[in-house]
N, C-alpha and C positions, 0 to 999 in steps of 0.2 A: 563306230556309229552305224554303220552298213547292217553289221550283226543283228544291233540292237532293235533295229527297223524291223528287219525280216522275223526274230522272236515277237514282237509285238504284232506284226502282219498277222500272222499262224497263230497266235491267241485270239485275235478280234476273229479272222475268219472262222475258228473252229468253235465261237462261240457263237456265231452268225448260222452257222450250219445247225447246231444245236437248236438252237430259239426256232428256226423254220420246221427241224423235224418235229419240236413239240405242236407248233402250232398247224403243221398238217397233221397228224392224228389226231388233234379235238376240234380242229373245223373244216377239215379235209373230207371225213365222211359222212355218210349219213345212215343215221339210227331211225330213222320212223319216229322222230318225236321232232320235226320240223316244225316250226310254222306253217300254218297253209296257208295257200296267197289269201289276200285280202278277200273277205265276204261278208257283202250287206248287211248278212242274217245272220250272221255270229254275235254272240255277246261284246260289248266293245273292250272289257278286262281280260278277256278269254286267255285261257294260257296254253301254252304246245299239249299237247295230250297223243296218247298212241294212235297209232294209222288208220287203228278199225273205227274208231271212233268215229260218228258219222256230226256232218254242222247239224246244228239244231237250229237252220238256218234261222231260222229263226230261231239258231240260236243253235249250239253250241258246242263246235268240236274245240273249244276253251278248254272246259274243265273236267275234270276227273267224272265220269262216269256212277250215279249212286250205283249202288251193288246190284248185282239183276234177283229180282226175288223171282219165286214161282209165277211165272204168267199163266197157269191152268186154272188159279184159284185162290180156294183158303186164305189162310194168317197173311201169307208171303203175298200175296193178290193188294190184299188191304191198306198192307204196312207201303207197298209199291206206288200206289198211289194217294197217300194220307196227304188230307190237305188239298188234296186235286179233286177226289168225286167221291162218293159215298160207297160205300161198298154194296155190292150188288145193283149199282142204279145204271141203267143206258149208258150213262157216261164213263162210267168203269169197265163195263163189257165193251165199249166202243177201240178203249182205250187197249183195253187186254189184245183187241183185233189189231188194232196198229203197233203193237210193242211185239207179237206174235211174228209179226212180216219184217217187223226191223228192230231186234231185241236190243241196240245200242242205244232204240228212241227214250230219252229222258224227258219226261212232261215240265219240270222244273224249270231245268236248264231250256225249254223249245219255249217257254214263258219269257225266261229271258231272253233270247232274242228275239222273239215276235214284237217285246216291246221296243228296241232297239231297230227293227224293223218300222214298224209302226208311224213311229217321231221320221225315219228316214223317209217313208213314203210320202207324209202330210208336208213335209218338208219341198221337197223336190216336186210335188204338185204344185205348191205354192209358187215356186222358184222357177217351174216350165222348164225340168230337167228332163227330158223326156231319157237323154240316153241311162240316167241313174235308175229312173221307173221301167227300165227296159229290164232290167238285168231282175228286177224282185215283184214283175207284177206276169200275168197267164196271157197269154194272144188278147185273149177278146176283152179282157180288163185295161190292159195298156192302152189298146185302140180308144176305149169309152175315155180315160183319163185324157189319151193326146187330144181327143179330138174337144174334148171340154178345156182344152189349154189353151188349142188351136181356135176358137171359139172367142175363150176372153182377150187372147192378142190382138183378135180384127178389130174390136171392140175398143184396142188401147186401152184397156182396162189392168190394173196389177193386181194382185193378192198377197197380202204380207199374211203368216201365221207365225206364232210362235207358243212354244209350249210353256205353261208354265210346271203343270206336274202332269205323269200321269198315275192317277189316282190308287186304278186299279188293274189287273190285268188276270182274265179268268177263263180256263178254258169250261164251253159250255159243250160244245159238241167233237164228238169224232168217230170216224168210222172208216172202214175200209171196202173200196169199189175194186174189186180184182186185186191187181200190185197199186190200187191209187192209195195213199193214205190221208185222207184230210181231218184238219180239227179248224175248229171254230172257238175266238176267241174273242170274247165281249170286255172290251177299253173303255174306261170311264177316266174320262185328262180334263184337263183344265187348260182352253185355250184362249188367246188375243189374236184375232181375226180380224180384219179389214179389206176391202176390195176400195181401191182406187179408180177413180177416173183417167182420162189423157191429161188432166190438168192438176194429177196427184190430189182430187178432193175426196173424201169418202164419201162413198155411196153405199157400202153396206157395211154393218159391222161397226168395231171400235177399237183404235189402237193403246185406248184406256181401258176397256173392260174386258174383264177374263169368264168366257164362255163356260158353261160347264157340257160336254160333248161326249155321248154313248156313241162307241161305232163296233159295229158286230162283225168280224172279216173274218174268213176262211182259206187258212192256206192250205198246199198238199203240193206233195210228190212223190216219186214212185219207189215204193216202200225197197229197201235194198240196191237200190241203185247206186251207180258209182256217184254219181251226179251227189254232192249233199244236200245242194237250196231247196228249201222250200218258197213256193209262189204264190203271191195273192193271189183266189181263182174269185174271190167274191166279195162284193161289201154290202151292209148295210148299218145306215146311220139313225141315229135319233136322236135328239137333245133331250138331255135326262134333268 
């Protein structure tokens, strides 16, 4: 019986050793194709993609990279940006300036997360997150948003938002200041908005009706950097 113990010992363990050495060489190292920790401004599908890959914090070190065309021009200029500016228009050459400074930037993919951004920021304004708006809004934006938070608290006043869609999302402007690289993105959503009193009654707004809301915001950060996010530096709104 003694025998039979110890043959059985020596099989389990050397299949024990086995199982460990496979499972350290496919999760023991790393390839550059990690997840990267968690970021505001990434797409929220996003999937592992290579190291160079920069977030499109808004949006998207997710997904696969389109192809890099010619940034100097011509056919490969056009096809780079189809669906995003016209060819030859300000918004093309602005665009050609920021994919110059940071050839990984994808206009698509940085739509996708801006709007994923977007819904996050209107959110956590709402909600008086201040540390969530820390992390995806510029110095002097954060401060105007805390101190409008700070504002409706003293007031005992809440704000509920909730999206219902957003509509559209379009980059209208971009350009680059030195290594700064900003674009400007015009959102047309559909929202239900309500500001509450101390005694929960509305006072502005409606937790019945769905707003229709243009907000024009501008994020940037510094083209090549290690850094991926991009930050709100600016807004402006208007109901459309």
């Amino acid at each position: 019986m003694s025998s039979v113990f110890d043959i059985y010992t020596i099989i389990f363990l050397a299949l024990a050793i086995f199982i460990f050495a496979r499972l350290r060489s496919v999760l023991g190292q790393r390839t550059g194709r990690e997840r990267p920790p968690y970021d505001p401004y990434s797409a929220r599908d996003a999937k592992p993609a290579p190291a160079r890959e920069k977030v499109v914090s808004l949006p998207g070190r997710g997904a696969e990279s389109t192809p890099r065309a010619d940034v100097e021009g011509g056919n490969g200029s056009a096809e780079r940006w189809a669906g995003i500016a016209e060819p030859g228009s300000p918004l093309a050459a602005g665009l050609e300036a920021v994919a110059k400074a940071d050839p990984d930037f994808d206009a698509k993919h940085f739509l996708s997360g801006a709007k994923s951004a977007y819904e996050m920021i209107v959110t956590a304004f709402a909600e008086g997150d201040r540390r969530a708006l820390k992390n995806l809004l510029a110095r002097d934006v954060f401060d105007g948003f805390a101190a409008a938070i700070a504002d409706r608290e003293s007031r005992g006043e809440t704000l509920e938002s909730r999206f219902v869609a957003i509509d559209e999302a379009e980059i209208i402007g971009a350009e680059l200041k030195g290594r700064n690289a900003q674009v400007t993105v015009r959102f047309v959503s559909q929202l239900i908005s309500v500001t509450r009193n101390r005694v929960g009654e509305p006072i502005d707004g409606s937790p019945d009706r769905v707003t229709d809301v243009t907000d024009i915001w501008t994020f940037a950060r510094e083209a090549g950097s290690r850094d991926p996010n991009w930050k709100l530096v600016a807004t402006e709104a208007a109901s459309s």
